[in-house]
N, C-alpha and C positions, 0 to 999 in steps of 0.2 A: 428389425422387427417388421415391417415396413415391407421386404421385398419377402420374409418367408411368410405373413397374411399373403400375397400375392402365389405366392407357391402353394400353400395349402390349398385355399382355394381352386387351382390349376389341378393340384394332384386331388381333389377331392372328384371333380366334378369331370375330369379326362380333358385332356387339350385335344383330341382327335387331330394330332396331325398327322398325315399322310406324306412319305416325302415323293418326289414327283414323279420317280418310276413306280411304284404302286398305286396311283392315280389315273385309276382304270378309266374313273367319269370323263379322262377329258379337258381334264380342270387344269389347264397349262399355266404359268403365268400369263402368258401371251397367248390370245386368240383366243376364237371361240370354241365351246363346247361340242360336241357330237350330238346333232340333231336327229339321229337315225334314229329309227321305227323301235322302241321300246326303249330309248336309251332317259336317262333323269336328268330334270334340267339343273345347270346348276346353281347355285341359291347360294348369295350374299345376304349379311345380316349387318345392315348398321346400326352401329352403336350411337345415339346421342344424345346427350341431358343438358343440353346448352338450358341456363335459364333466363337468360334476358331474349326480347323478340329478334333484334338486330343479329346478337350469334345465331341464332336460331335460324333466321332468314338467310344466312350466310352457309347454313348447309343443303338448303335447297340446290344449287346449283350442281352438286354432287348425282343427285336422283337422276337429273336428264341427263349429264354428261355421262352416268353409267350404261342408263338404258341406251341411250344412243350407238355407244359403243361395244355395247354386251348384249344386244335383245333377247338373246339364248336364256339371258338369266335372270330369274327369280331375283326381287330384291325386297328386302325384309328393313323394317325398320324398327329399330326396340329403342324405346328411350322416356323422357320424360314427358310429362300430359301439352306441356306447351309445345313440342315438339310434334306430338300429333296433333295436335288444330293447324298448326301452320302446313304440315304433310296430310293433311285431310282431303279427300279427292284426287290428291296428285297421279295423273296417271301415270307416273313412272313407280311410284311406289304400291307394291302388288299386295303386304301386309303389315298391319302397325299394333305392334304392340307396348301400351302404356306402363312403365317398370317404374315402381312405390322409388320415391327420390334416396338416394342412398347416402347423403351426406351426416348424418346424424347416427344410422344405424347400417354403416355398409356389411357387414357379413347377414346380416337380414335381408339386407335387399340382394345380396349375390345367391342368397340361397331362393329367391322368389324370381331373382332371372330365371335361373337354372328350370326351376317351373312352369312358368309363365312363357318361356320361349319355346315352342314345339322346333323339335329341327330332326332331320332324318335319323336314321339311324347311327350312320356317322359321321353324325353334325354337320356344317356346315360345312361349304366350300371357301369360302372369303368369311373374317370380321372384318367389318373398316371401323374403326375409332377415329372422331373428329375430336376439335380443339380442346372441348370440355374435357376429353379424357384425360387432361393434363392433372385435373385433382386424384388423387391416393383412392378416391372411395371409387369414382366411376375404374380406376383400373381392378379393382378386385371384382366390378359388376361382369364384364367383359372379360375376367379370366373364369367367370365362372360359365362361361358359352362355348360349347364345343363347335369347335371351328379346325379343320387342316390347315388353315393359311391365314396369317393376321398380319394386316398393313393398318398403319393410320400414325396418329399421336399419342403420347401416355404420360406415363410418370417413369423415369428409370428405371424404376424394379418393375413396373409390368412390359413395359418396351425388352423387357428382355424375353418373354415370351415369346416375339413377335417375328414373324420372317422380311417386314420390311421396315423396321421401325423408322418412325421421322421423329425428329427434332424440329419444333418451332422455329421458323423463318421469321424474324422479325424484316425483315425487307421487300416482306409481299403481305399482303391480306387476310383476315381471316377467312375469308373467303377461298384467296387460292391456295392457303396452307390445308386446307380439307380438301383441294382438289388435287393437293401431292399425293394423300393417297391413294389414288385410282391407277398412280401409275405403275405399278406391279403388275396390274389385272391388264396391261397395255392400251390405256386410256391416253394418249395424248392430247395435249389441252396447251394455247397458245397460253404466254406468259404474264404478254404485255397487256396493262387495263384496258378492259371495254371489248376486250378480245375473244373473250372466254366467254360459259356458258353463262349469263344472267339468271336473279333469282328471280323466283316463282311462285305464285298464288295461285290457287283452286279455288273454285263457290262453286254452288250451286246454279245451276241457269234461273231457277224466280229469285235469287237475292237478290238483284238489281231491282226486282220493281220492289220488293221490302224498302229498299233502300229509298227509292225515288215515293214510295210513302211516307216516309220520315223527314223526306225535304220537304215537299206540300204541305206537312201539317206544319212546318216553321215558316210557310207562308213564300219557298224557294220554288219557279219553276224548273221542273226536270228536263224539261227540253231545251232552255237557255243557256248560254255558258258558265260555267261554275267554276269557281276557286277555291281549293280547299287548304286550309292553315291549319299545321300544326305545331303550335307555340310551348309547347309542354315536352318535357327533357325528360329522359330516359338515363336509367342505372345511376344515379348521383352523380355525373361529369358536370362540370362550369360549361355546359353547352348555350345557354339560355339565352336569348336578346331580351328587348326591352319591354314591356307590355304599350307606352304608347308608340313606339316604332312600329308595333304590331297593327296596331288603331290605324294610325295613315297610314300605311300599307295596304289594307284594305280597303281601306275609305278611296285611294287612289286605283287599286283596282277597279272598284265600284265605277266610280265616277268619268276617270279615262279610258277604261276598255271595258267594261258593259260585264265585267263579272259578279256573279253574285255571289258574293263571300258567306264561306260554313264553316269554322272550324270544330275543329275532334280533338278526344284529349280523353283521358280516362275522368271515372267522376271524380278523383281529387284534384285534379285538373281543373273541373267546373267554377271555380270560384277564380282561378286567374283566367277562364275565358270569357268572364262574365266584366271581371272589372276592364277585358280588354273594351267587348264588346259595349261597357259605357262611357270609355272616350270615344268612341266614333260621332262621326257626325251623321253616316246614314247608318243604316237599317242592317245584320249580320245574323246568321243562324249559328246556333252552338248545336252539338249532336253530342258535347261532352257527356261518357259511361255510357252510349248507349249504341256503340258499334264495336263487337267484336273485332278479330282479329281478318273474318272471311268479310264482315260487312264493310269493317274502313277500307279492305280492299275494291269491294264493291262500290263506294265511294268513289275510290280513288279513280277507279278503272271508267265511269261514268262522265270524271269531272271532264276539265280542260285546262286547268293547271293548278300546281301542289305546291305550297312552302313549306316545307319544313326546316327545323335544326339539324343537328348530328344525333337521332332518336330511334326507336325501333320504327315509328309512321314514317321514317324516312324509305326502309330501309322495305316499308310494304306498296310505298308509294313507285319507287323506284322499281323492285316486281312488277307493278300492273304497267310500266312503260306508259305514264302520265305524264306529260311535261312537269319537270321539276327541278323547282328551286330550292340548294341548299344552304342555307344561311350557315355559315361554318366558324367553330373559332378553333384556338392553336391548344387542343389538350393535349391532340395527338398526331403525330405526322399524318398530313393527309391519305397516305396511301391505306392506313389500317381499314378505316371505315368509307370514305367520301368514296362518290361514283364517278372516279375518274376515269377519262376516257369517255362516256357513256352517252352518246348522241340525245337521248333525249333530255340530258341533265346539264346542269349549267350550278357554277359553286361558287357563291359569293362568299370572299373571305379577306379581311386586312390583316391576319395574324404574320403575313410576310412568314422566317423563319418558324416555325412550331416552338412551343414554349413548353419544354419539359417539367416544369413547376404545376402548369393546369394539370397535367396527367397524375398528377395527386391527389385529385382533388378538391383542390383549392384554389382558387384565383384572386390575389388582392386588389385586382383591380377593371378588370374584365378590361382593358386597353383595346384589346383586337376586337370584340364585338362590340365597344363604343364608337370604333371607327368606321361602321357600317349603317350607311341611312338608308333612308326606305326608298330615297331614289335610286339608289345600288341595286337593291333588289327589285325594282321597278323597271330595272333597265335588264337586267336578266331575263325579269318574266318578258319585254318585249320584245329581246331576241329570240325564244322561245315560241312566242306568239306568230313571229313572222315565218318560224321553219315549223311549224306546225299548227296550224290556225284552229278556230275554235271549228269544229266540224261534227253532228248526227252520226258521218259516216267514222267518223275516228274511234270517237266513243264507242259505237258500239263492235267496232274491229276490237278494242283493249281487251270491254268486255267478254265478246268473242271467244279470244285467246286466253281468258282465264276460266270460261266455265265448259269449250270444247263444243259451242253450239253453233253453229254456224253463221258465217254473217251476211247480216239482210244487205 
């Protein structure tokens, strides 16, 4: 039932493939297009509806490594509304189109692709499908896009579609399982972590002083060094530490290296940053519910150093290239999520072995992040602090390089 929704679909709406001796544009596997005097450029369409922040953040990386290697080509993004705030300004993505979520009514939403995505006359050159495509409803969205040539991830009956289909890697990232795809289009991309292209945030160039308003009025100076905490877990994993581990963590940032502690969190977050912030013994800002996805980057990118868990603010923090600390427990092999490898990151973790039990969802007893003290992560952040100090001129480089403005 399953793979003929996927075929009707297909034959409803035309696959447009071309196979590659008719492929007048140019459109090789390999190399670039024909930039000559009247020739079309050619245009990739991604596909992605990741919904948590973290996948979402995880296919950034895909945009530069394309444009990098392909500048010839147009690249399209179709997918769902969390997906374009995170790809908002990215200049590697040239246009975004937000597609109604399909999980509940996917032949609705395949027939509102098909609408909603303008594409040549014969369609596209490249789909790429990332991770999410692995559910049944995102493959019927994406056969309803005409494309000549489709690489990425799916579900078996739409992977049959496909000219390169992949199969999930569980022994790399999801990160660099979205960047298998690229390799058809002759994207090559090292393997090893911290190697590859890093993810990415856009803002605006005035969101930083929005931002550094919103510290002044919690009584934080913007020109001091700042440490930003974020204590609050993402997608239901046993990722969490402790709320007073959180308390002296700060309070010793405070007091031994001169940072002034903010942390972020969404607003149902606000009541466990608030009971953090009444064991302290000094003085902490909350911004909890009141920084987007481009503002906690704007944060980030401002601060001079980041804690986070295994969460999507890890995952925006590590984007803006913050110094950052991640407090990590065993849900899941490190390599899926954590930023290994990644000079400016440093991962505090006693899980030793990964413990396949958390990755259910359940932890009876959180063991691995009971073993982690605040001097652990104290001692992190000061290796951090020593290979990258608190510095005007750092900050506003991060900045910088997330909003394309130049630096003073």
């Amino acid at each position: 039932m399953r793979r003929m929704g996927i075929a009707l679909i297909s034959h409803l709406f035309g696959r447009c493939r071309a196979d590659s001796a008719s492929n007048s544009s140019g459109n090789s596997a390999v190399g670039p297009a024909s930039n000559s005097a009247g020739a079309r450029r050619p245009h990739a369409v991604v596909v992605a509806f990741e919904k948590e922040l973290g996948s979402g953040m995880a296919v950034t990386p895909l945009f530069s490594a394309l444009r990098r290697a392909r500048p010839d080509m147009t690249v399209t993004l179709a997918g769902s509304a969390l997906m374009a705030e995170i790809a908002a300004g990215n200049p590697h993505v040239d246009r975004i189109h937000i597609l109604p979520p399909p999980y509940r009514t996917p032949f609705r939403a395949a027939l509102a692709a098909r609408r909603a995505v303008p594409a040549d006359a014969d369609g596209y050159d490249w789909l790429i499908t990332t991770a999410a495509a692995r559910r049944y409803a995102l493959g019927l969205v994406a056969a309803a896009i005409p494309a000549r040539r489709r690489s990425g991830l799916g579900t078996a009956e739409a992977l049959a579609l496909y000219d390169a289909p992949l199969a999930y890697d569980w022994s790399v990232s999801m990160q660099a399982n979205n960047l298998r795809a690229l390799r058809p289009l002759g994207v090559a991309l090292p393997e090893e972590p911290g190697r590859g292209p890093e993810p990415e945030l856009h803002f605006a160039p005035d969101l930083p002083g929005t931002v550094d308003g919103l510290l002044r009025a919690e009584g934080l100076d913007p020109s001091r060094p700042i440490a930003v905490l974020a204590p609050q877990t993402s997608g239901g994993q046993p990722t969490d530490w402790f709320p007073d581990r959180f308390a002296e963590l700060a309070d010793l940032l405070a007091e031994r290296r001169g940072l002034q502690p903010v942390f972020v969190g969404t607003a149902a977050g606000a009541e466990l940053i608030d009971g953090i912030r009444g064991r302290m013994r000094g003085p902490a800002a909350s911004l909890a519910g009141r920084t987007g996805i481009a503002a906690l980057g704007a944060l980030f990118a401002g601060a001079d150093l980041a804690v986070c868990l295994d969460s999507g603010a890890m995952h925006v923090a590590r984007a803006t290239r913050v110094p950052l600390v991640v407090v990590a427990s065993g849900w899941q092999e490190p390599h899926h999520w954590l930023p290994l490898g990644v000079p400016t990151c440093r991962i505090v973790s006693a899980a030793g072995d990964w413990c396949g039990g958390c990755s259910g969802g359940h932890c009876p007893n959180r063991s691995c992040m009971k073993r982690v003290a605040p001097a652990d992560v104290l001692a992190a952040a000061d290796d951090l602090l020593l290979t990258f100090p608190p510095a005007a001129a750092a900050r506003a480089a991060r900045v910088a390089a997330c909003t394309g403005a130049p630096t003073p």
